[in-house]
N, CA, C and O atoms as a printed pandas DataFrame, in Angstrom:
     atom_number atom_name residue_name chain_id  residue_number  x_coord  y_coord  z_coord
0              1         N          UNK        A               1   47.890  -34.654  -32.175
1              2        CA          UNK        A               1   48.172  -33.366  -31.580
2              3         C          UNK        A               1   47.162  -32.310  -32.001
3              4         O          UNK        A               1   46.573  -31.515  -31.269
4              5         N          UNK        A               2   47.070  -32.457  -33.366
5              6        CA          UNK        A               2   45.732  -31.201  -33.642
6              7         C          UNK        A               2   44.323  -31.471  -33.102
7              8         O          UNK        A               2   43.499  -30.592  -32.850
8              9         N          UNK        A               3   44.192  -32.440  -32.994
9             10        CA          UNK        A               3   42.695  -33.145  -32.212
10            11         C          UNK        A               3   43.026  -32.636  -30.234
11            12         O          UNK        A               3   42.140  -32.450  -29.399
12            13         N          UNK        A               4   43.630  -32.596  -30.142
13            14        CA          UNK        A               4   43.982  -32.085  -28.934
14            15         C          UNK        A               4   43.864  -30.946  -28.378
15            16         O          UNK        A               4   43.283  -30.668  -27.329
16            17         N          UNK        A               5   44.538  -30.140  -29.240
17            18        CA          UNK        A               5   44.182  -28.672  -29.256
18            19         C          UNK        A               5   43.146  -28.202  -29.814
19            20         O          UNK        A               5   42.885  -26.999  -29.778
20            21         N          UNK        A               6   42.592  -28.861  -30.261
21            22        CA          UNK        A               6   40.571  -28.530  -31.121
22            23         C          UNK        A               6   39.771  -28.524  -29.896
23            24         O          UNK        A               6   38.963  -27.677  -29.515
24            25         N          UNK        A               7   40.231  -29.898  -29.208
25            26        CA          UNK        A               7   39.583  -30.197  -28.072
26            27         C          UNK        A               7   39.675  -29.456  -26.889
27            28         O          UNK        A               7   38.809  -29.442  -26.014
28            29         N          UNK        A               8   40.797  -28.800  -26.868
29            30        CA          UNK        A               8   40.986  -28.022  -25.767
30            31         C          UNK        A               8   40.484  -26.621  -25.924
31            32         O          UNK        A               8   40.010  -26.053  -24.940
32            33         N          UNK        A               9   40.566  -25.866  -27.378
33            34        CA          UNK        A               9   39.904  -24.571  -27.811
34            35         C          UNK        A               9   38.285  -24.710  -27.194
35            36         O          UNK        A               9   37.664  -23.941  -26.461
36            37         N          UNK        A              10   37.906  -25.948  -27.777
37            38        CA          UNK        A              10   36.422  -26.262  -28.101
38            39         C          UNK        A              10   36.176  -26.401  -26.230
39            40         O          UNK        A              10   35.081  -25.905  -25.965
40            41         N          UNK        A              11   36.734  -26.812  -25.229
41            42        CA          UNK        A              11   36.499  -26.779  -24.153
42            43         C          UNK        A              11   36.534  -25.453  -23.627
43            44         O          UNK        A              11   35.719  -25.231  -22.732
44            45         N          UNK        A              12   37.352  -24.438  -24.000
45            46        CA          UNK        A              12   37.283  -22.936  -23.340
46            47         C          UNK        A              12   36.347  -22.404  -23.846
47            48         O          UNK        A              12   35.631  -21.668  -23.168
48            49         N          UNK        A              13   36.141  -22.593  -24.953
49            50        CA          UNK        A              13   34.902  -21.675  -25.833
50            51         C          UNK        A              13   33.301  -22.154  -24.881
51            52         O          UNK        A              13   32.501  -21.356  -24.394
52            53         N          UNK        A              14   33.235  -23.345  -24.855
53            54        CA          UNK        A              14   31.886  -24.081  -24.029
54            55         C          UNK        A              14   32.312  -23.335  -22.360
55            56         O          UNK        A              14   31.290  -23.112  -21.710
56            57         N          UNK        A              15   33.228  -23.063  -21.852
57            58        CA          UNK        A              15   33.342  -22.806  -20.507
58            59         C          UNK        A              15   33.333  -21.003  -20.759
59            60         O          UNK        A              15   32.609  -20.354  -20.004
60            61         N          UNK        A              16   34.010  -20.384  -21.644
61            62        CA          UNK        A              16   33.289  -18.747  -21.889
62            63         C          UNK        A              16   31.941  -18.966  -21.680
63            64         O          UNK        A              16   31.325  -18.499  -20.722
64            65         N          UNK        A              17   31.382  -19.775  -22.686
65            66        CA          UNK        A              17   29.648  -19.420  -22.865
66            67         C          UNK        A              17   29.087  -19.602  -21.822
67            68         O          UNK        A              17   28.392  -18.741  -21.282
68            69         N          UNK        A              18   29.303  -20.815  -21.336
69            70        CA          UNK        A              18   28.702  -21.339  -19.685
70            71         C          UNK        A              18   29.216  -20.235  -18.992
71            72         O          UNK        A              18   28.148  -19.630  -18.901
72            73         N          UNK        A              19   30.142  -19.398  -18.352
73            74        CA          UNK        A              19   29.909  -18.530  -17.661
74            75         C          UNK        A              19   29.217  -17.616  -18.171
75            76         O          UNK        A              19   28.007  -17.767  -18.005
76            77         N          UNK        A              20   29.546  -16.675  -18.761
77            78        CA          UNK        A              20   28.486  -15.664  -20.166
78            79         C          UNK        A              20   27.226  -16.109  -19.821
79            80         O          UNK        A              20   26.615  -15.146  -19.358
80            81         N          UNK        A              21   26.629  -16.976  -19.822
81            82        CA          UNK        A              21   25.610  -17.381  -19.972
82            83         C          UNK        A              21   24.813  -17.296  -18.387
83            84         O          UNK        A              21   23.649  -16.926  -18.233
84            85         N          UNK        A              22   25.683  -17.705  -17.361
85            86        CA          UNK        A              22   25.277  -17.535  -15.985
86            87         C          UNK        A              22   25.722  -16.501  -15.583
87            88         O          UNK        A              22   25.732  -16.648  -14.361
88            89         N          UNK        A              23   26.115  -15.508  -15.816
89            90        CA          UNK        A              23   26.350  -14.245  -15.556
90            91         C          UNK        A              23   25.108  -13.119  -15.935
91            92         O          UNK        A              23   24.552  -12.284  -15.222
92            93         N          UNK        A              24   24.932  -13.463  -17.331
93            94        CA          UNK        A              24   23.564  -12.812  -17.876
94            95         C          UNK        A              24   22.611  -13.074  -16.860
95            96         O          UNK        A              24   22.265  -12.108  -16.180
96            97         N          UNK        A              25   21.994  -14.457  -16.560
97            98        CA          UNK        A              25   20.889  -14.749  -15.752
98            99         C          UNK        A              25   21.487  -14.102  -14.175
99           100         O          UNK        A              25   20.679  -13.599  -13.395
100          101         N          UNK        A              26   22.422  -14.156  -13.961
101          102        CA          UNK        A              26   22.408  -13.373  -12.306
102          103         C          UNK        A              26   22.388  -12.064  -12.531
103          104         O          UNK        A              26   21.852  -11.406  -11.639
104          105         N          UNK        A              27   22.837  -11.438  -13.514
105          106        CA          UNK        A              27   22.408   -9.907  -13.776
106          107         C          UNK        A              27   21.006  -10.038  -14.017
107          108         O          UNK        A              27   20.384   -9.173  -13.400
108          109         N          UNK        A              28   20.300  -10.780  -14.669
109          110        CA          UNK        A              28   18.724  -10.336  -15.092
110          111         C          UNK        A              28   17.780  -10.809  -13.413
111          112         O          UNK        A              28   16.806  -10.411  -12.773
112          113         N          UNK        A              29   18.483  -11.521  -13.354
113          114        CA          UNK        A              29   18.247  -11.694  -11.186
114          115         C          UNK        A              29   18.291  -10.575  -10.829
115          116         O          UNK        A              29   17.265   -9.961  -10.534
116          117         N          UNK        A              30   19.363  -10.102  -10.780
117          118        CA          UNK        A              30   19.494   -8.727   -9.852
118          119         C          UNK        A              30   18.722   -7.732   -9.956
119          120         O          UNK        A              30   18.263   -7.109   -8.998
120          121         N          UNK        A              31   18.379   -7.346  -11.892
121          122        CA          UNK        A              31   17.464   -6.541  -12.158
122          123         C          UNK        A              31   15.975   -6.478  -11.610
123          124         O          UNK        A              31   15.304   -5.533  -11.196
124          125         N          UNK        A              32   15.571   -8.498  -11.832
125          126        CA          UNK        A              32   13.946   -8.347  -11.366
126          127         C          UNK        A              32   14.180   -8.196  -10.387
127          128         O          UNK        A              32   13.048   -7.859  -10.041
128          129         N          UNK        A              33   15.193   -8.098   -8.794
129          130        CA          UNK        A              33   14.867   -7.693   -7.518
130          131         C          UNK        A              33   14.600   -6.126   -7.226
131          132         O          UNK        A              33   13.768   -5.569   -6.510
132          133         N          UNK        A              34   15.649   -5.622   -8.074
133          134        CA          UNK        A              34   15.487   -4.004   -7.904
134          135         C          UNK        A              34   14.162   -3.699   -8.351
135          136         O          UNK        A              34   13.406   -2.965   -7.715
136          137         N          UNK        A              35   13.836   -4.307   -9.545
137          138        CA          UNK        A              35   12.265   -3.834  -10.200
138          139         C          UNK        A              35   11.087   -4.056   -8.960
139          140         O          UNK        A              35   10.251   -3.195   -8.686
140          141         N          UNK        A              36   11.180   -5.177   -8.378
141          142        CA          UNK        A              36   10.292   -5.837   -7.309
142          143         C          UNK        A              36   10.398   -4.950   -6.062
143          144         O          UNK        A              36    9.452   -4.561   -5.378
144          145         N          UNK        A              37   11.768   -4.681   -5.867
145          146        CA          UNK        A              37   11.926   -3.810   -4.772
146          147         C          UNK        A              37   10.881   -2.473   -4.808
147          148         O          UNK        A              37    9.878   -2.321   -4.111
148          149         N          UNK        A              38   11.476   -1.468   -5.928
149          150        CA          UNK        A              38   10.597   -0.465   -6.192
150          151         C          UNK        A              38    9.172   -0.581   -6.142
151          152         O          UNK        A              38    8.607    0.264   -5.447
152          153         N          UNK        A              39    8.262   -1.672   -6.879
153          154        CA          UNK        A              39    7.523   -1.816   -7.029
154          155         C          UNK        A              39    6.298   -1.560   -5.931
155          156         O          UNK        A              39    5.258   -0.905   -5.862
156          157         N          UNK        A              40    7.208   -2.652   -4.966
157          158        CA          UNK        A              40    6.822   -2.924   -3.452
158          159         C          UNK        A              40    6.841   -1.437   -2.635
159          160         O          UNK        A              40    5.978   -0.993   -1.878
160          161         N          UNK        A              41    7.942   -0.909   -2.994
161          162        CA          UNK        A              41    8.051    0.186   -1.911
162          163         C          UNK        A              41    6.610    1.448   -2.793
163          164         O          UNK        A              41    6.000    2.254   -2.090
164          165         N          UNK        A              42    6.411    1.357   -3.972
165          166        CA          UNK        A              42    5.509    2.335   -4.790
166          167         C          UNK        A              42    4.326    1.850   -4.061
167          168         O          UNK        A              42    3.638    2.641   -3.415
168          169         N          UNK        A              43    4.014    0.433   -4.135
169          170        CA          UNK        A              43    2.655   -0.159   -3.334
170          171         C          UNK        A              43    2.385    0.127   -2.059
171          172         O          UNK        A              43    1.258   -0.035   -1.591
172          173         N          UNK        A              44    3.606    0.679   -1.224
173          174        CA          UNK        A              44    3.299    1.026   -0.072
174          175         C          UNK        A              44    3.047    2.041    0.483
175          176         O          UNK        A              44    2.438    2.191    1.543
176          177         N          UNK        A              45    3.732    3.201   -0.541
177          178        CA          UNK        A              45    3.078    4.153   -0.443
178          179         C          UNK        A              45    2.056    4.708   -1.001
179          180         O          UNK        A              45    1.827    5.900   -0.796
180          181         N          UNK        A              46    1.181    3.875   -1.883
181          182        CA          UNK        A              46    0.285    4.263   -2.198
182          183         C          UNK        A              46   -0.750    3.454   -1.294
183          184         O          UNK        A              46   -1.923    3.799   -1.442
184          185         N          UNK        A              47   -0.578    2.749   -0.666
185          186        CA          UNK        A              47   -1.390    2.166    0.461
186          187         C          UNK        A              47   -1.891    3.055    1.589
187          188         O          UNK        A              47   -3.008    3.189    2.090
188          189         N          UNK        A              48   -0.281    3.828    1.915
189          190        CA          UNK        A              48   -0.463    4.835    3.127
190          191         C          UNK        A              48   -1.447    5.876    2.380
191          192         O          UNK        A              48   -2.531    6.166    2.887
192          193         N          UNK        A              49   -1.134    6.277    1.480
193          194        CA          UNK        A              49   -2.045    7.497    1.055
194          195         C          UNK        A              49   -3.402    7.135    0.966
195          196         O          UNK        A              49   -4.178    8.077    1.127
196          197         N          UNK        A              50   -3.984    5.857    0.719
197          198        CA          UNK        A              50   -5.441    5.279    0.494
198          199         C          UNK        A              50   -5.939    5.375    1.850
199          200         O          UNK        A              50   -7.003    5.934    2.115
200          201         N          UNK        A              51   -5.001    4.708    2.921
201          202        CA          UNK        A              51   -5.590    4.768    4.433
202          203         C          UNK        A              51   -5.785    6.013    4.612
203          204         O          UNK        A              51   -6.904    6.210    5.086
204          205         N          UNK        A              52   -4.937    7.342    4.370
205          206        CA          UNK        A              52   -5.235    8.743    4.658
206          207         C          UNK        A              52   -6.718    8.735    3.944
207          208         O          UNK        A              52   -7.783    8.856    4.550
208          209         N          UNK        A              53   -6.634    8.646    3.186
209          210        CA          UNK        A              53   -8.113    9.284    2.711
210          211         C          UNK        A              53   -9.566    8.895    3.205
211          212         O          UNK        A              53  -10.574    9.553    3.463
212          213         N          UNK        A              54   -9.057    6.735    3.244
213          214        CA          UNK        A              54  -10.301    7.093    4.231
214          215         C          UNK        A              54  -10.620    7.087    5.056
215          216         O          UNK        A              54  -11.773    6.685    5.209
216          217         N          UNK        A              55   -9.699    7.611    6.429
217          218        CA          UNK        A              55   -9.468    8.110    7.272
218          219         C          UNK        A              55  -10.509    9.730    7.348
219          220         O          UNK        A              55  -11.357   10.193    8.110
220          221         N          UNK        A              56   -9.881   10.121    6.185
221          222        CA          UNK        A              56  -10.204   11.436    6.236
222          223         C          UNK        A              56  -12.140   11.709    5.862
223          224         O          UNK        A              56  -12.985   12.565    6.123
224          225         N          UNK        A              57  -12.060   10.032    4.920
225          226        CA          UNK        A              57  -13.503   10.201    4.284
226          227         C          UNK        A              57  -14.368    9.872    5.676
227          228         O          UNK        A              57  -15.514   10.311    5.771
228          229         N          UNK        A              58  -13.758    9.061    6.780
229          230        CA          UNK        A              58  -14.617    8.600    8.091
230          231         C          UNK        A              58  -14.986    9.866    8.901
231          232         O          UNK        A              58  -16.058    9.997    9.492
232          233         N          UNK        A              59  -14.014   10.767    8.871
233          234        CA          UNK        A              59  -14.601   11.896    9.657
234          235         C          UNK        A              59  -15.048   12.794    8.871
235          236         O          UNK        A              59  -15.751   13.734    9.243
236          237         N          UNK        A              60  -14.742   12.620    7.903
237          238        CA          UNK        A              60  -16.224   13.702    7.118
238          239         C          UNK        A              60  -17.953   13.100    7.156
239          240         O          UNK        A              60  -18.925   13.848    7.262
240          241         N          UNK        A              61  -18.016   11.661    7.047
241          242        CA          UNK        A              61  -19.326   11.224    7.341
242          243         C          UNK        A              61  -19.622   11.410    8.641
243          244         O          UNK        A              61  -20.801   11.512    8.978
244          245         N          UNK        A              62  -18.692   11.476    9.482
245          246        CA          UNK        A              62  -19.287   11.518   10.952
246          247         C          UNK        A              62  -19.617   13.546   11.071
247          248         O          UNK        A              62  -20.394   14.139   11.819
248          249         N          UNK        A              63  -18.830   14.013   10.191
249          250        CA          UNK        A              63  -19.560   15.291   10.348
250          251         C          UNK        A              63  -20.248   15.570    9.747
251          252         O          UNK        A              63  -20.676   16.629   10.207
252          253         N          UNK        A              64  -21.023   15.204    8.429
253          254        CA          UNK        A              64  -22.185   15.687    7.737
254          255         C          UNK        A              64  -23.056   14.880    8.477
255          256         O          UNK        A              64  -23.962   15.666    8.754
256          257         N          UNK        A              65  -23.360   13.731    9.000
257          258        CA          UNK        A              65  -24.335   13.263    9.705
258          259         C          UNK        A              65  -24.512   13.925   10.490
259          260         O          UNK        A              65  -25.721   14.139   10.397
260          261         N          UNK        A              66  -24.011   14.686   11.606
261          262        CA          UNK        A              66  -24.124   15.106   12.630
262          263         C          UNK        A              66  -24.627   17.182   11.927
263          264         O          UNK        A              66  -25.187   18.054   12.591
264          265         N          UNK        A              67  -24.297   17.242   10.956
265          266        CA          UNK        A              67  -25.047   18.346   10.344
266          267         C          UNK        A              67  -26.230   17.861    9.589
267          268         O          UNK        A              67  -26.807   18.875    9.196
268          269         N          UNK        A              68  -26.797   16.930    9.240
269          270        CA          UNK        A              68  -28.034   16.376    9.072
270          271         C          UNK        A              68  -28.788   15.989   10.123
271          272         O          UNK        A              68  -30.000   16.196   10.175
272          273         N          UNK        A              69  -28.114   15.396   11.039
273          274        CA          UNK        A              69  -29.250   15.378   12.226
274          275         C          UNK        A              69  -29.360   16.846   13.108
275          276         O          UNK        A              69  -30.175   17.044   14.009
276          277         N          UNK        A              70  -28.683   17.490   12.788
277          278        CA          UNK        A              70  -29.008   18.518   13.275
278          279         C          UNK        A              70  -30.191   19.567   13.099
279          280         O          UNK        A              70  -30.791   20.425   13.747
280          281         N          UNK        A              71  -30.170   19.026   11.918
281          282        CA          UNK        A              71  -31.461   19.580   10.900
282          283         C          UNK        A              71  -32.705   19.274   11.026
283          284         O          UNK        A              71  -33.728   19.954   10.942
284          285         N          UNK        A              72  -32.450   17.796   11.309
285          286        CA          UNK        A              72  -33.654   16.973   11.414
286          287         C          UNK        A              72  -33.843   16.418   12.857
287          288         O          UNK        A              72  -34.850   15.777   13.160
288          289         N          UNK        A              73  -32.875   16.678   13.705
289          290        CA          UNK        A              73  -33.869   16.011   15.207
290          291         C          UNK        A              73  -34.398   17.252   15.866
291          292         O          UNK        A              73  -34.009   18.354   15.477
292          293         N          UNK        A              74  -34.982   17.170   16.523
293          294        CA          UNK        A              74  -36.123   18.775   17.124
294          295         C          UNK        A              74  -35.138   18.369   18.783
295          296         O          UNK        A              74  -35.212   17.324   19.429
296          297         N          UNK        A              75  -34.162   19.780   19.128
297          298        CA          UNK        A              75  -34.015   19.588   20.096
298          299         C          UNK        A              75  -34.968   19.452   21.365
299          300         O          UNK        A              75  -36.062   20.016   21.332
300          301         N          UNK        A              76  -34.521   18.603   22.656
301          302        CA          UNK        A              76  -35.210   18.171   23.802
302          303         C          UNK        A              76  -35.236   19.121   24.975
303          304         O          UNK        A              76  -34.197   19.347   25.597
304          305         N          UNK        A              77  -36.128   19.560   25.228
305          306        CA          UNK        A              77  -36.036   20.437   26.198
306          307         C          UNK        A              77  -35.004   20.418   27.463
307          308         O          UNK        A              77  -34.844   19.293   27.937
308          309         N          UNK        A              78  -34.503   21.145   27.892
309          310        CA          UNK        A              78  -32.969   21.515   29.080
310          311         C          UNK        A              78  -33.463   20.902   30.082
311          312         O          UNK        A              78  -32.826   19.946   30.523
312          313         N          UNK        A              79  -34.620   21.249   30.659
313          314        CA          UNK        A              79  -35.692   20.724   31.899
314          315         C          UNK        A              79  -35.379   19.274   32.358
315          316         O          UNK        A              79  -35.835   18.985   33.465
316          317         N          UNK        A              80  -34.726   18.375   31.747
317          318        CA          UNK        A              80  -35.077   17.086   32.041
318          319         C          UNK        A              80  -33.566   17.081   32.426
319          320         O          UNK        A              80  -32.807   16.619   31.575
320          321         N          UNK        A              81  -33.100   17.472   33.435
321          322        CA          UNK        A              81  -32.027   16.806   34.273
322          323         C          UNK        A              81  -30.653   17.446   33.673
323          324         O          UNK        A              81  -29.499   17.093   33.916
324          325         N          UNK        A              82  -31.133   18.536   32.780
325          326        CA          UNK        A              82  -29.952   19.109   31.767
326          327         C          UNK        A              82  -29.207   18.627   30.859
327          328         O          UNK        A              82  -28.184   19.157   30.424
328          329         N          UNK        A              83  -29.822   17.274   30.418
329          330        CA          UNK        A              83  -29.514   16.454   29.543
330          331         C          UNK        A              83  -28.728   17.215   27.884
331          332         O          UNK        A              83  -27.655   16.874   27.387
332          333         N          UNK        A              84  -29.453   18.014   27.490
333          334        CA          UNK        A              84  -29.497   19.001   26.409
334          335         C          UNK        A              84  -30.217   18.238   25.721
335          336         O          UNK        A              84  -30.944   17.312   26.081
336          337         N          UNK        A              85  -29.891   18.850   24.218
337          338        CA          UNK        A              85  -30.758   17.648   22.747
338          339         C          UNK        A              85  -30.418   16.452   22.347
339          340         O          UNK        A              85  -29.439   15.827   22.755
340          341         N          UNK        A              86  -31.172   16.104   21.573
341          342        CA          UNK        A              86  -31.566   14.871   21.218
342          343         C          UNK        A              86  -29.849   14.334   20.371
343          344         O          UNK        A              86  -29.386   13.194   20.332
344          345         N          UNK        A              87  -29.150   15.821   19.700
345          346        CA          UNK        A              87  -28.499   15.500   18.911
346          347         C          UNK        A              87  -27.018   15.458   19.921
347          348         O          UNK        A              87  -26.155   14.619   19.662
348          349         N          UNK        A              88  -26.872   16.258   20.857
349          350        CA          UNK        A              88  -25.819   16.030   21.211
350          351         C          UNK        A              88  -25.674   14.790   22.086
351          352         O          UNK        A              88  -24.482   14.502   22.187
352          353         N          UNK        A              89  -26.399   14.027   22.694
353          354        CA          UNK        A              89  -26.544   12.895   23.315
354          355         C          UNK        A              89  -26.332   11.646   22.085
355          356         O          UNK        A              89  -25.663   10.651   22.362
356          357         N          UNK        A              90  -26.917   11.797   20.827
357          358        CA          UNK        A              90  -26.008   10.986   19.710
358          359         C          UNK        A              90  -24.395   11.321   19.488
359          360         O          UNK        A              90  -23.421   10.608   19.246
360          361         N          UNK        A              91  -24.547   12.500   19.653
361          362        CA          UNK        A              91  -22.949   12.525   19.372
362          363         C          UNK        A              91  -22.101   11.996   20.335
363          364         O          UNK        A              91  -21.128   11.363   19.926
364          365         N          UNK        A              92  -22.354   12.187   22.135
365          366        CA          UNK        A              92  -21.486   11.451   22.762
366          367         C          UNK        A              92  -21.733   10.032   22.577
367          368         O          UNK        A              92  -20.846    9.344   23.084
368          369         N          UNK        A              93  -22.834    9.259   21.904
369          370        CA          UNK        A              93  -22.998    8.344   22.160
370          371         C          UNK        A              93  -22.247    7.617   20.337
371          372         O          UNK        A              93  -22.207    6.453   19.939
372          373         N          UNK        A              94  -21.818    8.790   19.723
373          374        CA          UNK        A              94  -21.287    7.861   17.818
374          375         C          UNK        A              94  -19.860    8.553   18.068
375          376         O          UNK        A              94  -18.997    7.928   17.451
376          377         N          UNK        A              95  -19.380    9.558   18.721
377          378        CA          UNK        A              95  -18.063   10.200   18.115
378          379         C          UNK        A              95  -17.050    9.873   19.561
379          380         O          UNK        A              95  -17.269   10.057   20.758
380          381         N          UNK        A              96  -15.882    9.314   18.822
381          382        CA          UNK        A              96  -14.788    9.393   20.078
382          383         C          UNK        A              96  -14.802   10.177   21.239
383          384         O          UNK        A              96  -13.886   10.087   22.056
């Protein structure tokens, strides 16, 4: 009879821990998803903000070029069909 009830203590105690034990790991589950979650959503907005910029850095090169060639191409005389200069005929031909 006392071997019985040892055996039966000693079986609840192993079935506490075994749950205890898988309970911990589905809580530390749950945690790395939330961590991953955030993570992901931080990466994405720092993605959007990178595309803004160089977005923003593409039309700034397209406007200092176009203030450097301005500098440097010698406009084309009007005479030729009203074409205008040299520089605005690059520009319809580089800018949206």
């Amino acid at each position: 009879m006392p071997m019985l009830a040892l055996t039966i203590v000693t079986m609840g105690v192993m079935a506490m821990v075994a749950i205890t034990f898988g309970q911990a790991l589905a809580r530390r589950q749950q945690a790395q998803m939330v961590v991953d979650a955030a993570a992901f959503a931080g990466a994405s907005e720092q993605a959007k903000g990178m595309n803004t910029i160089a977005r923003i850095n593409e039309k700034e090169v397209g406007i200092f070029n176009g203030i450097v060639l301005s500098q440097v191409v010698p406009p084309a005389p009007i005479g030729r069909g009203g074409r205008g200069s040299k520089l605005w005929l690059w520009l319809r031909s580089h800018l949206p």
